[in-house]
C-alpha positions as CSV (number, residue, x, y, z in Angstrom):
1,X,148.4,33.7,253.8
2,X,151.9,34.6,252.4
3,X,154.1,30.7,252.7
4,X,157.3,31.7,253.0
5,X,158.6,28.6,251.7
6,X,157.0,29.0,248.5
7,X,158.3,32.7,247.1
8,X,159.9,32.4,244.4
9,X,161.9,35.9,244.4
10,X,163.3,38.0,247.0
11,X,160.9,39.8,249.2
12,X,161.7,42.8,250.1
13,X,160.6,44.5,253.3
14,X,160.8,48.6,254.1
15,X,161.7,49.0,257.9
16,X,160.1,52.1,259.2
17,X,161.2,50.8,262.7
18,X,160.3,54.3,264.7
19,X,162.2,56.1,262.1
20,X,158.8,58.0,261.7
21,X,160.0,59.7,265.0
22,X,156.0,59.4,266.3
23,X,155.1,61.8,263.2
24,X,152.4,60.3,260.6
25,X,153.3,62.8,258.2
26,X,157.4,61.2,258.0
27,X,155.3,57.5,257.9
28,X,153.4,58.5,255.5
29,X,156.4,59.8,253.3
30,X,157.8,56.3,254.5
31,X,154.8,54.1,253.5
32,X,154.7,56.5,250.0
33,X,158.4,55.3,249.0
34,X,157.6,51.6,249.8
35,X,155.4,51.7,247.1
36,X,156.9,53.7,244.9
37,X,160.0,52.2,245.1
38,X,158.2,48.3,244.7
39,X,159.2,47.0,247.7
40,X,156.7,44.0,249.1
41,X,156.3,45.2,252.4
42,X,156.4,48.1,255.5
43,X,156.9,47.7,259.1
44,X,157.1,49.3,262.3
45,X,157.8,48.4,265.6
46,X,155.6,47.6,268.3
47,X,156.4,47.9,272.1
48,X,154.6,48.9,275.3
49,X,157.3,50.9,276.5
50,X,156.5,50.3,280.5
51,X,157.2,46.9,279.8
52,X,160.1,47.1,277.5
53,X,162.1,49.8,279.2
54,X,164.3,48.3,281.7
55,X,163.8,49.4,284.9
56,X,166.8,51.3,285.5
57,X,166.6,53.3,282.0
58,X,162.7,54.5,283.1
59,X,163.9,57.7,284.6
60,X,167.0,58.3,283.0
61,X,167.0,61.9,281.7
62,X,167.5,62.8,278.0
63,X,168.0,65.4,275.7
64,X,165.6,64.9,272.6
65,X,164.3,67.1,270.0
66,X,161.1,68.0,272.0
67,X,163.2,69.0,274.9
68,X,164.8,67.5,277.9
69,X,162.6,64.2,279.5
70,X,162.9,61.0,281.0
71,X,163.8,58.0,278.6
72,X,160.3,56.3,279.6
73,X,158.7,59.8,278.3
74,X,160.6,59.7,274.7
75,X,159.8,55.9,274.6
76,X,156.4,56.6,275.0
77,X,156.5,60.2,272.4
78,X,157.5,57.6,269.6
79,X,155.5,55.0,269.9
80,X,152.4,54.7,267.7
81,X,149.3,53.6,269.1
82,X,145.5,52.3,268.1
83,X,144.8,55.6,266.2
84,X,147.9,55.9,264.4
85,X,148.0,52.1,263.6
86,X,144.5,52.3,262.4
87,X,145.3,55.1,259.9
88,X,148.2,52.9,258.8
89,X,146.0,50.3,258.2
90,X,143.5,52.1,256.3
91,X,146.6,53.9,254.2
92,X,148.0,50.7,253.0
93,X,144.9,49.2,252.1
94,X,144.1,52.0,249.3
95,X,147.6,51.6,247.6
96,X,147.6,48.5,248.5
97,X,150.5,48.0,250.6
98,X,151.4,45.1,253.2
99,X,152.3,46.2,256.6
100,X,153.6,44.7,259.7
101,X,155.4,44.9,263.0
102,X,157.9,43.8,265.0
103,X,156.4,42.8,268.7
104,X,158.7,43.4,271.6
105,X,156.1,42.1,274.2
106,X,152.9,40.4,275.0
107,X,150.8,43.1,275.1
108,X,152.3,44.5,271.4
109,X,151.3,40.6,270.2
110,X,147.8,40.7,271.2
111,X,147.5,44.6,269.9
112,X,149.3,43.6,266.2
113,X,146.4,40.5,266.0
114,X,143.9,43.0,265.8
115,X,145.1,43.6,262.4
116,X,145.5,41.5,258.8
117,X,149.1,41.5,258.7
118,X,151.1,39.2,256.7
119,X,153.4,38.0,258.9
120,X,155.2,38.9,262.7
121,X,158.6,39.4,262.8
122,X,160.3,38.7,266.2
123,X,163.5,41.3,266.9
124,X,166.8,39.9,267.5
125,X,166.4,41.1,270.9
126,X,163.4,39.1,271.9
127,X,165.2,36.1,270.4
128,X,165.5,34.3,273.8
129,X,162.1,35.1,274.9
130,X,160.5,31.5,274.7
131,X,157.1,32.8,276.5
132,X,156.5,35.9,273.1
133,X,158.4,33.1,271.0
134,X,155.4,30.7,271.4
135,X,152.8,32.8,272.2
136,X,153.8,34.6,268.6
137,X,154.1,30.8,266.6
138,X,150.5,30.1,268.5
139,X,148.9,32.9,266.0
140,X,149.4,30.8,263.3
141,X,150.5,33.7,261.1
142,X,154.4,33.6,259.7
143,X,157.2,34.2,261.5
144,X,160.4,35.8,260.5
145,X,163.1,35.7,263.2
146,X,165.8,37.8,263.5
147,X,169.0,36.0,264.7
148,X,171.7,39.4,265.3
149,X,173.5,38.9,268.6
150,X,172.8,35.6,269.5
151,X,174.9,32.2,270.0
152,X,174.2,29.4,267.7
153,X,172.6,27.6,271.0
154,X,169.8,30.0,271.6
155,X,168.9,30.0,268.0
156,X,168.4,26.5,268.4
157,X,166.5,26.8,271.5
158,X,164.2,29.6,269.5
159,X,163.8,27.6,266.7
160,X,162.6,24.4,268.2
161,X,160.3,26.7,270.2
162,X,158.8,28.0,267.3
163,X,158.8,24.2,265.0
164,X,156.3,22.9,267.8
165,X,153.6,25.3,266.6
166,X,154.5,26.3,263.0
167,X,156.7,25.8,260.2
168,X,156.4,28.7,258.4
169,X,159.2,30.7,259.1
170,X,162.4,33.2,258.0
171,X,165.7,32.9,259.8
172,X,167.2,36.3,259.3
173,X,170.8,36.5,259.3
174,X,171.9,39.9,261.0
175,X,174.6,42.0,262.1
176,X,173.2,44.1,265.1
177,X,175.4,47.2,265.4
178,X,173.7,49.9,263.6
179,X,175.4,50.7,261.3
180,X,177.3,47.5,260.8
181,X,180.6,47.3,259.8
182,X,181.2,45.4,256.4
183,X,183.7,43.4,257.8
184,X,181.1,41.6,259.9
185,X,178.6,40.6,258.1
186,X,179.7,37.6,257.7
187,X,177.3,37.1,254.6
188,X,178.4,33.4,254.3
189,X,176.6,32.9,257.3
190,X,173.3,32.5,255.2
191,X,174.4,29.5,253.9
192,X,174.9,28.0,257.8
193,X,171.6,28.8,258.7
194,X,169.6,27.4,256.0
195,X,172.0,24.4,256.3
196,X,171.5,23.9,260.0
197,X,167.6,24.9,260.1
198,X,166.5,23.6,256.6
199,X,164.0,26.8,256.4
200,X,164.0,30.2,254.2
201,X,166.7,32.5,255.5
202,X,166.9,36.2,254.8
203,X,169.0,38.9,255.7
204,X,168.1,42.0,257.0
205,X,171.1,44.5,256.7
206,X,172.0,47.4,258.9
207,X,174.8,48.6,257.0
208,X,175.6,51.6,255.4
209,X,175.6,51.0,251.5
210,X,174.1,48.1,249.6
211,X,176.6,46.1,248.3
212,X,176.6,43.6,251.2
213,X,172.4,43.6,250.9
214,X,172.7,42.5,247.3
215,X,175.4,39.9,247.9
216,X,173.1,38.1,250.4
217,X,170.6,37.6,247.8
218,X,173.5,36.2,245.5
219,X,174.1,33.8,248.5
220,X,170.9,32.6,248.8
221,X,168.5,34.9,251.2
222,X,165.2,34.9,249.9
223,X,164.0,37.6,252.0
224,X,165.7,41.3,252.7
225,X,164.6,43.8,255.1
226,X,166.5,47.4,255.4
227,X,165.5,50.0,257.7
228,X,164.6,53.5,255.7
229,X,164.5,56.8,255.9
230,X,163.3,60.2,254.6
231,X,166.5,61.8,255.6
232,X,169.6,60.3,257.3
233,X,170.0,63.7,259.6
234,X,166.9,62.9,261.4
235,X,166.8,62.3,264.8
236,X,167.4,58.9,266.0
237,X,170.0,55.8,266.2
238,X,168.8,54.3,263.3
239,X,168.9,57.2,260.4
240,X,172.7,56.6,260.3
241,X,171.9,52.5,258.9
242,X,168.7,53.2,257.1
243,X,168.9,53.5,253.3
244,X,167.3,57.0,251.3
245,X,164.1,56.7,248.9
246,X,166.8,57.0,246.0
247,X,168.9,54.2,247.5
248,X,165.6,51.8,247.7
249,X,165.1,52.4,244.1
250,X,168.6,51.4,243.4
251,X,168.2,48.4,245.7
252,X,164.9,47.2,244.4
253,X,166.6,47.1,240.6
254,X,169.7,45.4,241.5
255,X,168.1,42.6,243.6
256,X,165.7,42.0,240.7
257,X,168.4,41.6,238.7
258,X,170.6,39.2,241.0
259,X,167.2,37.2,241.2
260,X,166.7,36.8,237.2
261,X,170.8,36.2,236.6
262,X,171.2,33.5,239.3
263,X,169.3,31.2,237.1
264,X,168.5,27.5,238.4
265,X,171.8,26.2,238.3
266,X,171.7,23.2,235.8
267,X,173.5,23.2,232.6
268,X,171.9,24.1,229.3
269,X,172.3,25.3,226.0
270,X,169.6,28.1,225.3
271,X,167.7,28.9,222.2
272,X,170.0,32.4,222.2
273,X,172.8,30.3,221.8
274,X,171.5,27.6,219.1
275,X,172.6,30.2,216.1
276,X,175.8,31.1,217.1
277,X,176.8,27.6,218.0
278,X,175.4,26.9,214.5
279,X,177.7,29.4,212.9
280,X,180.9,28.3,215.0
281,X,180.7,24.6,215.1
282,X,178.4,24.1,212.4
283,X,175.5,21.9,214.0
């Protein structure tokens, strides 16, 4: 079982989110660059859209690319179910790849069981659900929280939810605007989560570039997520925030890098050094 409090570099997750626009073709595309690229981990997003929809938003008409329907109807053209979630499973088990989901409801819990994944990852907007927030910790798998939009009271309310059933999980510090603007990201917030909570923290970035991505890992988040994309013109809300094969290669090298420069922190001369001191102070 992957113990978050034990990695000992930056793990990096691919957000397919519903990016794949319910096509497995653009997944699998997705799933291919994960790999590729070297990143740890793929996810999706789980939701039973009758459930998730709000009530007045069900009927609400819409203009998508498969023609003019109610919001509940796109919802539910999207969304991936047993058949495609099998395939997924099967495809990331011959690369191998690890996979996940996000669950947005009960019934998305008990469906994402079903399957070996890694960890859950609770959405910043189920944070305040206590009744998924349990239920979730109850699995006994890892949890990764997302904390975007949220006051530092129901974070604290989420997290003591979560302590009475596991400790193993990810406070991710987020920004949820999509895309997010650079000026609030208020990266130093890392630091006051893993301060307050005493747990991993990560960061999982919805803005467009990666500068502010690889600065988190500078500051200390030991896990990153990024939604992706096969092609930012896509449909969909998220294209806009969602980084490009190329830019996931780019990000994968540089975060490696942070990683091996940070070093540990304590003072010391290295071997490297030992001739050149030599030479200039003669001992």
């Amino acid at each position: 079982m992957l113990n978050f409090n034990q990695i000992n570099k930056p793990y990096l997750i691919g957000e397919i989110g519903i990016n794949h626009n319910g096509d497995m073709q653009i997944a699998k595309k997705l799933m291919d660059a994960v790999f590729a690229c070297g990143w740890d981990c793929v996810k999706f997003q789980k939701r039973d859209p009758d459930i998730c929809v709000p009530q007045d938003q069900k009927n609400v008409m819409r203009d998508t690319p498969w023609g003019r329907m109610t919001y509940l109807e796109y919802r539910k053209k999207v969304e991936f179910e047993k058949k495609e979630y099998d395939y997924i499973d099967s495809y990331c088990k011959e690369k191998p790849l690890a996979w996940t989901a996000s669950v947005w409801d009960r019934h998305s819990l008990e469906f994402i069981k079903n399957y070996d994944v890694p960890f859950l990852k609770i959405p910043s907007a189920k944070l305040t659900d206590l009744e998924l927030l349990t239920a979730a910790a109850k699995t006994g798998l890892p949890l990764i929280l997302s904390t975007g939009m949220s006051t530092v009271k129901e974070i604290d309310t989420a997290v003591d939810a979560v302590r009475k059933y596991s400790q193993n999980i990810v406070l991710m510090h987020t920004n949820s605007s999509y895309p997010s603007k650079v000026e609030e990201c208020n990266l130093n917030c890392i630091k006051t989560l893993r301060d307050r909570y005493k747990c991993p923290i990560g960061y999982s970035g919805h803005e467009q570039g990666l500068e502010p991505t690889v600065i988190a890992v500078v500051l200390g988040a030991c896990v990153i997520e990024r939604h992706i994309t096969i092609d930012h013109e896509l449909w969909g809300t998220d294209q806009a925030a969602s980084v490009a094969p190329m830019g996931m290669d780019m990000l994968y090298k540089r975060v490696r890098e942070v990683a091996r420069s940070i070093g540990d922190g304590d003072k010391k001369v290295f071997d490297s050094e030992l001739s050149v001191r030599k030479k200039l102070r003669g001992y």
